[in-house]
C-alpha positions as CSV (number, residue, x, y, z in Angstrom):
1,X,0.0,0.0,0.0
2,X,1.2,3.6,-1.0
3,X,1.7,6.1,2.1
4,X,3.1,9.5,1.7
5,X,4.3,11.2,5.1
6,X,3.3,14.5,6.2
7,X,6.1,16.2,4.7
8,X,5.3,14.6,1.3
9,X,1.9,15.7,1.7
10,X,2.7,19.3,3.0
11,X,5.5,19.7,-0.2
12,X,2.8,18.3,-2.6
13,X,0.5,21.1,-1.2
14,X,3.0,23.9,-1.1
15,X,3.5,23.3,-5.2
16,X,6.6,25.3,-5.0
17,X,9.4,24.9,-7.7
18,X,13.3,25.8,-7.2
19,X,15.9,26.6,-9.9
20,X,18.6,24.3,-9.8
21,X,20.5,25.1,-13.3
22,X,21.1,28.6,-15.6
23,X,23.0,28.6,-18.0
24,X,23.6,31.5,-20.9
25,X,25.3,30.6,-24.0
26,X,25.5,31.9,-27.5
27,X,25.4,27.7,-29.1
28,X,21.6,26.8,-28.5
29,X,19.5,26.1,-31.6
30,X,15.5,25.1,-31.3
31,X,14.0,23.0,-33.5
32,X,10.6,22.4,-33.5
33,X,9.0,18.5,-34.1
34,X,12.6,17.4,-34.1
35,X,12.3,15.6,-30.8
36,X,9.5,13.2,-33.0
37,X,5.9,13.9,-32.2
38,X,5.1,17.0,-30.7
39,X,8.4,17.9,-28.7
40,X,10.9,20.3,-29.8
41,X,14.8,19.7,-29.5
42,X,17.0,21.9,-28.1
43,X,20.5,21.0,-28.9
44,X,23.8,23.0,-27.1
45,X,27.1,20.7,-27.9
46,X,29.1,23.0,-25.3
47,X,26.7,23.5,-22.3
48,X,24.4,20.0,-22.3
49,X,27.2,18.0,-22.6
50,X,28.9,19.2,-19.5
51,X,26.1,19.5,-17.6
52,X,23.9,15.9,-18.2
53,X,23.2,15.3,-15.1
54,X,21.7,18.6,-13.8
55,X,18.6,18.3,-16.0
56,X,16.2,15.7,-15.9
57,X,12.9,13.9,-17.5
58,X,9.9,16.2,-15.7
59,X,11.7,19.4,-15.1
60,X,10.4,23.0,-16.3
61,X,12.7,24.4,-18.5
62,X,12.6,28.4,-19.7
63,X,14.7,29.9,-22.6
64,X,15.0,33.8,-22.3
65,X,16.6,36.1,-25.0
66,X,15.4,38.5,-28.0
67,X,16.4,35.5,-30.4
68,X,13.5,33.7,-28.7
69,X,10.3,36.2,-28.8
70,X,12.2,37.1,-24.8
71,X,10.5,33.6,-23.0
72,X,9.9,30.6,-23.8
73,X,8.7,27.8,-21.6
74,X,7.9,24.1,-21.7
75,X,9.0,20.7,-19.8
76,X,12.2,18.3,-20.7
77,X,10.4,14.7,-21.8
78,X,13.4,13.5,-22.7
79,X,17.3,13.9,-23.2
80,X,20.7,12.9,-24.7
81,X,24.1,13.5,-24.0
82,X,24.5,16.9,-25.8
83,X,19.8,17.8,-26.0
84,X,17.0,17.6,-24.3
85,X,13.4,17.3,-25.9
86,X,11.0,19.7,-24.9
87,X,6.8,20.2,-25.3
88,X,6.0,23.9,-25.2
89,X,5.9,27.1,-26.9
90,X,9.3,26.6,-27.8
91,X,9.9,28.4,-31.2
92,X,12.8,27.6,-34.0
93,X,15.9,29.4,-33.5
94,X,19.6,28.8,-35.3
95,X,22.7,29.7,-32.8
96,X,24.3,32.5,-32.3
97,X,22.0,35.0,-29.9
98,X,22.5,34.7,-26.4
99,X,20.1,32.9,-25.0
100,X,19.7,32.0,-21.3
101,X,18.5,28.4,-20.6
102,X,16.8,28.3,-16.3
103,X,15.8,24.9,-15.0
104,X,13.7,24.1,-12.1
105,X,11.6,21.4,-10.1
106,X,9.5,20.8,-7.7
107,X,6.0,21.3,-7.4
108,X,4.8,17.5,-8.6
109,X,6.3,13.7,-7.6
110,X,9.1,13.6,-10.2
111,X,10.2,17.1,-9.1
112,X,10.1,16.6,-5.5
113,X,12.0,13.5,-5.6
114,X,14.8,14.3,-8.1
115,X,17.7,12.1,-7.4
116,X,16.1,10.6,-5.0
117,X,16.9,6.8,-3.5
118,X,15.0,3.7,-2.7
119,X,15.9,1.5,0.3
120,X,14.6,-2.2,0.6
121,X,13.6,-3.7,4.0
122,X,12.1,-7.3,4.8
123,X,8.8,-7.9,6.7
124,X,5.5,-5.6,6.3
125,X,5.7,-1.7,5.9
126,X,5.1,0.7,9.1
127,X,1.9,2.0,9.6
128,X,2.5,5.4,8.7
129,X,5.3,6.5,6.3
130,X,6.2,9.0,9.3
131,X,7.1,6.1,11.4
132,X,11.0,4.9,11.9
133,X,12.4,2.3,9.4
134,X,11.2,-1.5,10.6
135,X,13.0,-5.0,9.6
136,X,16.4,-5.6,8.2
137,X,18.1,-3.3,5.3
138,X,18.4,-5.3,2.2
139,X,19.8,-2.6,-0.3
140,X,19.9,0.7,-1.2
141,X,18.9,1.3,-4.8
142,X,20.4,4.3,-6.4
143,X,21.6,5.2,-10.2
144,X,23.8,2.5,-11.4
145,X,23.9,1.0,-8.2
146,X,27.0,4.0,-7.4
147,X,27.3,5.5,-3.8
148,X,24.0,8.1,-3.4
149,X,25.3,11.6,-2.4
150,X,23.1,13.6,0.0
151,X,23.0,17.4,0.0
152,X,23.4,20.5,-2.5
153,X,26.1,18.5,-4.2
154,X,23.6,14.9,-4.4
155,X,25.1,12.3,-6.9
156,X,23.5,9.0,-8.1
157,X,19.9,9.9,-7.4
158,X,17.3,8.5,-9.4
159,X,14.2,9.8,-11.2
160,X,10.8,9.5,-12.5
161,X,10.0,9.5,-15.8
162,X,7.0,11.3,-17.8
163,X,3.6,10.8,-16.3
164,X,1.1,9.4,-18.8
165,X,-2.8,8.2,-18.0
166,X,-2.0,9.1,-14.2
167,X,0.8,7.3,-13.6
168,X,4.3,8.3,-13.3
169,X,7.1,5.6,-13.2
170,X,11.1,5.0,-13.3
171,X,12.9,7.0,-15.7
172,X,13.4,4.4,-18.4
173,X,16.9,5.8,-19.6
174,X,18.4,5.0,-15.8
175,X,18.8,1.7,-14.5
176,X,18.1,1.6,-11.0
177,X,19.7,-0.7,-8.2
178,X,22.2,-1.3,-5.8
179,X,24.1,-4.5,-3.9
180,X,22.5,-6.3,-1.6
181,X,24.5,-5.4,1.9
182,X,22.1,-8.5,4.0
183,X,20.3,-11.2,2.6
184,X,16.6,-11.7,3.2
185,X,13.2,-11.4,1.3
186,X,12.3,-7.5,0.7
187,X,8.5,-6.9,1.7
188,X,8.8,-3.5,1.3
189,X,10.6,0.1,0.2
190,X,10.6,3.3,1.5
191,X,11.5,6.8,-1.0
192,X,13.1,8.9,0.0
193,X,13.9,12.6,-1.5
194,X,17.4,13.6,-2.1
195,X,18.6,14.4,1.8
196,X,17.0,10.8,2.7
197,X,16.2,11.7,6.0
198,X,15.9,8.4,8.3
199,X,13.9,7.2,11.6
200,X,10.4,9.0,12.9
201,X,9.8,12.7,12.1
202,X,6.4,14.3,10.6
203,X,8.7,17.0,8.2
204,X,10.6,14.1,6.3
205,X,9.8,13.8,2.1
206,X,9.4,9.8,1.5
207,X,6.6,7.3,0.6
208,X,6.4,3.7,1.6
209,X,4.6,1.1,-0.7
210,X,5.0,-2.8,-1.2
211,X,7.8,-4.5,-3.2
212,X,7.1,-7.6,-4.9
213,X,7.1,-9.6,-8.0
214,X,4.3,-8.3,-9.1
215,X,1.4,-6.3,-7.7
216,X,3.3,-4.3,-6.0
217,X,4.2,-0.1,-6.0
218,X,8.0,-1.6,-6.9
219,X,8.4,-4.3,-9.0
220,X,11.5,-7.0,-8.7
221,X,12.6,-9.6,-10.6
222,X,13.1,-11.7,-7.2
223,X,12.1,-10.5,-3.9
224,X,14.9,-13.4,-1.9
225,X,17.7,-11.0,-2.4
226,X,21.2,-12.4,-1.4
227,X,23.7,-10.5,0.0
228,X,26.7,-9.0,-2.4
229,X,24.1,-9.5,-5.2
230,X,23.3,-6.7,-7.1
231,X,19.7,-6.2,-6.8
232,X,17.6,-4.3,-10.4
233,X,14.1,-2.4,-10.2
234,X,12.2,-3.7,-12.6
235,X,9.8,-0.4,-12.2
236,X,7.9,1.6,-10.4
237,X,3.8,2.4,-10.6
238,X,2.8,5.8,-8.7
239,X,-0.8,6.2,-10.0
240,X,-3.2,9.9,-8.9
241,X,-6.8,8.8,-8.4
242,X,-9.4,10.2,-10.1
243,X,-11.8,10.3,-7.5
C-alpha cells in the first residue's frame, strides 16, 4: 500500500518549484517536431554536454533572449548527451544570440523527488510513512547501483520519468539498483527525497509502498535478495486517483 508522510503531503500542497541550473550561452538552436511527435529539441554541444546530469525527465525548463520572442517555456520529456526534448511554446531558432536556458523542479512527484533513493527492508511496511524504518536493510537502490550523495552537491539519485494516464514511473533511460549489503526477502521500500532523512519525524519527504514480484508499488525480478548481489528495479507504478 502507498503512504506519503506528512512532509510529502505538505510539499505536494506547497506546489513550490526551485531553480537548480542557468546557463547562458550563444550555441543553443530550437527546433521544433525534431524531438519526434510533438516535442521540440533543443541542442547545445558546449553546455548539455557538460552538464547531463543537472537536467532531468519532468523538469520546467525556460529559454530567455530576443532571439526567442524574450520567454519561452515548456518541460524536458526526454534527453541525450549533448539535448533535451521539450513540449512547449518553444519556437525555431539557429545559434548564435545569447540565450539564457533556467531549469527548475519541484512542485509535482518527479520534481520533489529528483535524485532521489530507494531503500529495501524485509517484513510488512510501518503503519505510517512517518514512522522509523522496521526489519532488516536489504539494499539501497540508487543510479547505477553507485554511492548516493546527499546534499546540495547529491550524486546517483534516481528519477521518475514522464507521467502518462496518471501514472508516473522510473525513468526508463536509468537503471536503477544497488548490492545487496544482507540477505533476506524484501517486503517493502521506502523513498526517499534527495537528503534521505531516516527514523520517525512528521517534516521528512518519503513514501512507503510494497515490493514484490508483481502487484506491488515496486516491481522486482526476485524478492529473496542475497547479499553481495546486485539487486535491479524492474519499475515503479505511482498512480493519482481520479476520484
Amino acid at each position: 500500500m502507498l503512504r506519503l508522510s506528512t512532509g510529502l503531503q505538505n510539499a505536494l500542497l506547497r506546489t513550490s518549484t526551485k531553480v537548480h541550473t542557468i546557463i547562458s550561452t550563444t550555441t543553443i538552436s530550437v527546433a521544433v517536431g525534431a524531438g519526434g511527435g510533438d516535442s521540440t529539441r533543443v541542442t547545445d554541444v558546449t553546455n548539455f554536454a557538460t552538464f547531463p546530469s543537472t537536467l532531468v525527465v519532468g523538469d520546467s525548463i525556460s529559454l530567455a533572449g530576443s532571439h526567442v520572442n524574450h520567454l519561452r517555456s515548456g518541460v524536458i520529456v526526454g534527453k541525450g548527451i549533448n539535448y533535451i526534448d521539450v513540449v512547449g511554446d518553444l519556437v525555431d531558432m539557429a545559434s548564435g544570440a545569447t540565450v539564457t536556458v533556467i531549469a527548475s523542479s519541484g512542485g509535482s512527484i518527479a520534481g520533489i523527488f529528483r535524485n532521489g533513493v530507494i531503500r529495501l527492508y524485509t517484513g510488512s511496511q510501518p503503519a505510517s510513512a512517518d514512522a522509523g524504518e522496521t526489519g532488516t536493510l536489504l539494499c539501497e537502490i540508487s543510479l547505477n547501483s553507485l554511492a548516493h550523495v546527499t546534499g546540495a552537491s547529491v550524486t546517483n539519485g534516481i528519477n521518475f520519468g514522464q507521467a502518462s494516464a496518471g501514472v508516473i514511473g522510473k525513468n526508463i533511460g536509468e537503471t536503477w539498483s544497488g548490492v545487496n549489503i544482507n540477505s533476506g526477502v524484501a517486503g517493502w521500500f521506502r523513498f526517499y527525497d534527495n537528503n534521505k532523512t531516516t527514523g520517525l519525524t512528521t517534516t521528512a519527504i518519503r513514501f512507503d509502498g510494497s515490493a514484490a514480484t508483481s502487484g506491488g508499488q515496486l516491481k522486482l525480478s526476485s524478492t529473496n535478495l542475497v547479499s553481495g548481489v546486485t539487486t535491479t528495479v524492474d519499475g515503479v507504478t505511482i498512480s493519482m486517483p481520479a476520484n
